[in-house]
C-alpha positions in Angstrom: 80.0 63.0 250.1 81.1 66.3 251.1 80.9 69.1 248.7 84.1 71.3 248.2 84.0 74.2 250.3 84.2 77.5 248.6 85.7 81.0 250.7 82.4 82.2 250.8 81.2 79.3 252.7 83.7 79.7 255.7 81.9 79.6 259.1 83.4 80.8 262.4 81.6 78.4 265.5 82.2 79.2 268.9 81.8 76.4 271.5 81.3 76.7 275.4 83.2 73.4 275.7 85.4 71.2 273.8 82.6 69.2 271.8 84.4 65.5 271.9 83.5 63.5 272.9 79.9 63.9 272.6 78.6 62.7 275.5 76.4 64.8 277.3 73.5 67.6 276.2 75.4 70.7 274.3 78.3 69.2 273.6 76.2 67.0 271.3 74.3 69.2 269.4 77.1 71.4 268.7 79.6 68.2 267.4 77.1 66.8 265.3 76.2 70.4 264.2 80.2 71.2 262.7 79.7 66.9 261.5 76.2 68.1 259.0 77.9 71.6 258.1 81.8 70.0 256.7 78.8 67.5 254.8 77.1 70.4 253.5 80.0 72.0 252.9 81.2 74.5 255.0 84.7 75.1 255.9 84.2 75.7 259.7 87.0 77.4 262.1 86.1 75.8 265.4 86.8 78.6 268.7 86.7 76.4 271.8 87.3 76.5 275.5 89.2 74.5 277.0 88.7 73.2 280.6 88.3 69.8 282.6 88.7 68.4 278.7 91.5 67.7 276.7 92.5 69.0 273.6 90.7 66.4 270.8 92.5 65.2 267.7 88.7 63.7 266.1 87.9 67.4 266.3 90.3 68.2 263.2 87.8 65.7 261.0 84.9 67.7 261.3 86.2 71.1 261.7 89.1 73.1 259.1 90.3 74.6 261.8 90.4 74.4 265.6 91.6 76.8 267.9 91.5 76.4 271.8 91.3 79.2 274.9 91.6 79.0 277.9 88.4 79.4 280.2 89.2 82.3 283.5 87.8 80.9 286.1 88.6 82.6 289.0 86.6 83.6 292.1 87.3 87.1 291.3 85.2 86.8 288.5 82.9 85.8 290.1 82.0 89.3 291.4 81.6 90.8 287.9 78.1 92.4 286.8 78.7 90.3 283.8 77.4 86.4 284.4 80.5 84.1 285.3 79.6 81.7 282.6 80.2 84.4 280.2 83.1 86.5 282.3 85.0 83.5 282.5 85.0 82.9 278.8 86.1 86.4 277.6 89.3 85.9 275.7 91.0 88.7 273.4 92.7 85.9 271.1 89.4 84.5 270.6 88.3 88.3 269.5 91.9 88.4 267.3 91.0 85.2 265.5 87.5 86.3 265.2 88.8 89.5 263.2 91.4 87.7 260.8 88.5 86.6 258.0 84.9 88.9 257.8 83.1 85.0 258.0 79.8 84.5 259.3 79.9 83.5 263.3 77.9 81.4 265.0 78.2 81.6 268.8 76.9 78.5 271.1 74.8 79.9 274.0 75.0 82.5 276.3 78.3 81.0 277.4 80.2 82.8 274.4 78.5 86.0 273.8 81.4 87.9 275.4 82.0 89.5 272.4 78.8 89.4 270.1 77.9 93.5 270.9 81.9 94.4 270.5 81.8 97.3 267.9 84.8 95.7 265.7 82.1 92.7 264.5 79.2 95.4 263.8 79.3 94.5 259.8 79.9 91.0 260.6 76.6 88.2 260.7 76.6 87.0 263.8 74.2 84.0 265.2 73.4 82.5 268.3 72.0 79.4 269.3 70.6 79.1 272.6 70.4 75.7 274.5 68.2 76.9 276.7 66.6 80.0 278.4 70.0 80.3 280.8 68.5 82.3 283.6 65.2 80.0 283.7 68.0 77.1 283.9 70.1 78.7 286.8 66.9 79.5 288.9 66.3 76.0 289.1 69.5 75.2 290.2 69.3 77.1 292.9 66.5 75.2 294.1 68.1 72.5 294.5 70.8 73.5 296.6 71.8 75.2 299.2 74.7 77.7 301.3 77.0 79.3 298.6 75.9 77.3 295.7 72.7 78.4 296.3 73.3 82.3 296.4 75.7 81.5 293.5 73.1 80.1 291.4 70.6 83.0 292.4 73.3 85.3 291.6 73.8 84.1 288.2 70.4 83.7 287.1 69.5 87.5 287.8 72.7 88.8 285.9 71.7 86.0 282.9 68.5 87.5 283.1 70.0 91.2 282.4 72.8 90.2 280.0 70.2 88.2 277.8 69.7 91.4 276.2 73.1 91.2 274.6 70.8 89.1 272.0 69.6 92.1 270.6 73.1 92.5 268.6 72.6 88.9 266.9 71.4 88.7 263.0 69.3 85.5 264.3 68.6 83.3 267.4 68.4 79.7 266.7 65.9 78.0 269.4 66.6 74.2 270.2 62.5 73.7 271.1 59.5 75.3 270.2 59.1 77.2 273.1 62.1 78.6 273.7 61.4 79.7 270.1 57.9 81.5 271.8 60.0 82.8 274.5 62.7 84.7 272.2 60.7 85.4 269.4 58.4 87.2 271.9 61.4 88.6 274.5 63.1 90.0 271.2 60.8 90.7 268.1 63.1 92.9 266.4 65.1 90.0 265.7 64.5 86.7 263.5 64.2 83.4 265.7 65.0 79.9 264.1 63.7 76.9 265.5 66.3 74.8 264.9 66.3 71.2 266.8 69.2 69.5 268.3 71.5 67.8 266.3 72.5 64.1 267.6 73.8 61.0 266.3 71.2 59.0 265.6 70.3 58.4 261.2 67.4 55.8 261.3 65.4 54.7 264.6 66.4 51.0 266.0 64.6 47.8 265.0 61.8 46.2 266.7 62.9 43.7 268.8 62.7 41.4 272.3 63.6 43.6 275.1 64.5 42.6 278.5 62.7 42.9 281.9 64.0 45.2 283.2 63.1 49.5 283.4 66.3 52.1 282.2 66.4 55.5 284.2 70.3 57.0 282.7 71.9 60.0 282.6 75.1 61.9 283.4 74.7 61.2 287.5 76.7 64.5 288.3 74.5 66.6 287.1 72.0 67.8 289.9 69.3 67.8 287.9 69.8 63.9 287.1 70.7 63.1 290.7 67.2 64.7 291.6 65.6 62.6 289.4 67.5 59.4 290.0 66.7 60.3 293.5 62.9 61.3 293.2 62.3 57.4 291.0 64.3 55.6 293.6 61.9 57.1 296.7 58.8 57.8 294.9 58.2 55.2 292.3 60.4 51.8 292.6 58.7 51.2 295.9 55.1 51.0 293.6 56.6 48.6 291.4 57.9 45.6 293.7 58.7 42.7 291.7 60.4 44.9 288.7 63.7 45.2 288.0 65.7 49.0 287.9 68.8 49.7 286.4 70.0 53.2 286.7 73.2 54.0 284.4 75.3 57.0 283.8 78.6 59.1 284.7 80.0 59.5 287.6 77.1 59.1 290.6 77.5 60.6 293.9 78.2 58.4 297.2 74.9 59.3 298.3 73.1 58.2 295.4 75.4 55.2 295.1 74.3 54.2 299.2 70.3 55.1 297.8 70.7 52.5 295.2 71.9 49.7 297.3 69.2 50.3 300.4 66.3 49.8 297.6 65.3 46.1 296.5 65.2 45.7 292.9 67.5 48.7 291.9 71.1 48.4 290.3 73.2 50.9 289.9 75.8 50.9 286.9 78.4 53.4 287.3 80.1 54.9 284.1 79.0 53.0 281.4 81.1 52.5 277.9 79.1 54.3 275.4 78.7 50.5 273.7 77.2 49.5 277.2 74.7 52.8 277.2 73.4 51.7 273.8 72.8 48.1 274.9 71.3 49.0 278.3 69.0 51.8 276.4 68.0 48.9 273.5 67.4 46.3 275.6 65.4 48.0 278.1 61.3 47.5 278.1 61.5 50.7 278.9 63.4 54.2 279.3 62.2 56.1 282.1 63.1 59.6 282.0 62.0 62.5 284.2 63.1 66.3 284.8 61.6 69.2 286.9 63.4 71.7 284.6 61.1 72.1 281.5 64.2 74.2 279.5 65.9 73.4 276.5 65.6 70.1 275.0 66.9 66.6 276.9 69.4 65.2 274.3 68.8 61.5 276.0 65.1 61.9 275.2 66.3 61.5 271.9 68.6 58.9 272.6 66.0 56.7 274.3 63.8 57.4 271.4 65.7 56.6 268.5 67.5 53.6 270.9 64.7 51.9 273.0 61.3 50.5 272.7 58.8 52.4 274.9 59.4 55.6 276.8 57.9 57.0 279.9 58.2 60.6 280.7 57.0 63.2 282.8 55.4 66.1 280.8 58.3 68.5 281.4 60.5 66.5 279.6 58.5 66.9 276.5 58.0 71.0 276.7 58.3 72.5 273.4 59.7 69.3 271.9 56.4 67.8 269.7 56.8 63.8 270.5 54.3 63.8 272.9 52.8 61.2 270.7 56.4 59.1 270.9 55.6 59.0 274.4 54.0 57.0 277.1 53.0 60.7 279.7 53.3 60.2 283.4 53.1 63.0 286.4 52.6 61.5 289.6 54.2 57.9 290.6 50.9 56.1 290.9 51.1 57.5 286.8 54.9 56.1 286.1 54.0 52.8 288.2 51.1 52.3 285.7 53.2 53.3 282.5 55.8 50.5 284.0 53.4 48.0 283.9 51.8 48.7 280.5 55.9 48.7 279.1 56.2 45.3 280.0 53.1 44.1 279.2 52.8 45.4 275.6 55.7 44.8 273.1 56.9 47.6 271.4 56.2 46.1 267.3 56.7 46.9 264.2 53.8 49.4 264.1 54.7 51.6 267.2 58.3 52.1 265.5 57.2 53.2 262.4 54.6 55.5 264.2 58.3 56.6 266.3 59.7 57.3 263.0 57.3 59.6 261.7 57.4 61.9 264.7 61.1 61.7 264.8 61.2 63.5 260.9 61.5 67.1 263.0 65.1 65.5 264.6 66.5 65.2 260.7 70.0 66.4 260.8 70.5 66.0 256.9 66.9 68.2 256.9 67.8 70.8 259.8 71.3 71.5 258.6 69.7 73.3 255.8 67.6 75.5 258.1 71.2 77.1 259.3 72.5 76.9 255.7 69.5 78.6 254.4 69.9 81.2 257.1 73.4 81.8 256.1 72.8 82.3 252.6 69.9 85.1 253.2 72.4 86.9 255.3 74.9 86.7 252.6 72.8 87.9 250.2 
């Protein structure tokens, strides 16, 4: 039951995006985030931009108050010193609003820092929780593309690198994984770092159960990072694996990835699945097969398989900094994954390998993490 807030426990949270529906990486720590704080008991004014999203009624159940900007984005902002994922989201209403109460603010990444060194919030505690290590993230982007993007991407992830020292005006940085809790705690020693994991929407890890024949690669198939890896499995390590079936699942996949699918036996693709369709396909799976070449941040669909699925095979750059190495079946190479295939459907995963699962999965507690930024909170205030 929520607790009744009080005006010293008012809470300003500024989101990149507007966090509903959860579906995808940030977006789902930070909804999940404003669900545990109205349970703890915060009365939490919600600052979001809004772009290629709607305005979102369910946002008024876990948030007091919302309040939405719009996001700048043209070209010509492009050509500021300033890192268009910030420029883009500088807005002097959101700075107005910001002024009207002297509550504790919590900005969400980089993305909203525009005003996190402005003189008028000096007195004011001001957190920031990074999703990842931006200009690490931006570099690899670039390596996957090419032309403008590319020089865009390259672009951005030198001024990311320079504006990162903006940090030095926060009261506290909140990691999402251990090391991008080494990384700021080392970059900035002057100020506290948190780790503080993702938040998600998982309470209790699946049941054991029967699974089905068949291997689960899913993820939002936009994304270039997914595509990659969608890609990478359908060349690399379906072809070692002939007589196993593939499903790959997620938002939105490219032509090219759609043509890739259908040219490779034993691979089906299923394009924007309900969320009700996800879960099944990630339960029923005898395995989740999940890969990156970014090692930044931490995958929010790792989780998801985890506290889905049966067994998981990964690449060890999924897992940086994350501590469920042991949840994990680790594989680097394809000759690796094709072997980790095999073992998934030969070996049930029982009764005893989920109640190892939920052990390791303690550190993801969003009723125990909440009280890390609660606790924070009421240092500050003291």
């Amino acid at each position: 039951m929520s607790l009744s807030p009080s005006p010293s426990r008012r809470f300003h949270v500024v989101s990149l995006q507007v966090p509903f529906p959860p579906d995808y990486g940030g977006v789902i720590d930070i909804y999940y985030k404003l669900k545990a704080l109205k349970k703890m008991g915060y009365e939490t004014w919600l600052h979001t931009f809004q772009y290629d999203r709607s305005r979102a009624e369910q946002l008024n159940e876990v948030a007091a108050r919302v309040s939405y900007y719009p996001r700048h984005r043209s070209v010509i902002r492009q050509f500021s010193h300033i890192p268009y994922i910030v420029s883009s989201r500088h807005c002097s209403k959101l700075l107005d609003d910001l002024l009207s109460d002297n509550a504790p603010i919590l900005f969400e990444g980089l993305h909203c820092c525009a005003f996190l060194s402005d003189k008028r919030l000096k007195d004011r505690i001001k957190l920031v929780r990074m999703h990842n290590i931006e200009h690490e993230y931006y570099k690899e982007l670039s390596r996957k593309t090419s032309g403008w993007k590319k020089l865009y991407y390259e672009l951005e992830a030198v001024k990311l690198a320079k504006y990162e020292k903006i940090l030095l005006h926060a009261d506290a940085i909140l990691a999402i994984s251990e090391s991008d809790r080494c990384y700021f705690s080392s970059r900035y020693p002057q100020i506290p770092v948190s780790l503080l994991p993702a938040f998600h929407a998982y309470a209790e890890v699946a049941p054991a159960g029967p699974k089905e024949n068949y291997i689960l690669y899913h993820g939002n198939l936009s994304v270039e990072e997914n595509i990659e890896a969608a890609e990478y499995l359908l060349r690399q390590v379906v072809p070692l694996t002939q007589g196993t079936s593939w499903i790959f699942a997620g938002k939105n996949p490219p032509e090219t990835l759609v043509r890739l699918v259908e040219r490779t036996p034993g691979a089906q693709l299923i394009a924007n699945p309900s969320e009700g369709q996800m879960n099944h396909l990630i339960e029923k799976a005898a395995a989740n097969l999940l890969v990156t070449f970014q090692p930044t941040g931490l995958k929010l669909k790792l989780l998801n398989a985890l506290f889905h699925g049966g067994h998981c095979i990964v690449n060890s750059k999924m897992l940086f900094g994350t501590g469920l190495d042991k949840a994990c079946l680790i594989a680097d190479t394809p000759q690796a994954m094709a072997r980790a295939v095999e073992t998934a459907l030969n070996e049930p995963f029982d009764q005893a390998k989920r109640t190892e699962r939920i052990q390791l999965l303690k550190a993801y507690d969003n009723e125990k993490n909440i009280h890390v930024l609660s606790d924070l909170l009421e240092e500050k205030l003291r």
